[in-house]
C-alpha positions, 0 to 999 in steps of 0.5 A: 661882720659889716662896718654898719652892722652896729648902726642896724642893730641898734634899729630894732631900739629905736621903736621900743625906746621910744615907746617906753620913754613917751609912755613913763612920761604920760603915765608921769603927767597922768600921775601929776595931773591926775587924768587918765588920757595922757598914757595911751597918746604918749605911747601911741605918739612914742609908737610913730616917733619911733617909725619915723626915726627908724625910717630917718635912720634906715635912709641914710647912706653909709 
């Protein structure tokens, strides 16, 4: 196995940690503030922050 195998594994998370952590933290403002709005553009700001971090990470050098 490659010495980076780990660091692109761990890629595939990226994405979906990051959605689901934007998203409970919508849901939690929504629950606080009683709206329904700040769901859906936590998880669609989750969605591009996680594209951006994987790119980030995808382009280091070993």
């Amino acid at each position: 196995m490659s010495p980076n195998a780990g660091r692109f594994l761990s890629l595939g998370f990226l994405i979906p940690a990051a959605i689901v952590v934007s998203y409970a933290i919508g849901y939690g403002l929504d629950h606080v503030f009683g709206t329904r709005f700040l769901s859906p553009v936590f998880l669609i700001a989750g969605a591009i922050g996680g594209l951006f971090a994987m790119v980030r990470e995808a382009q280091k050098k070993p």
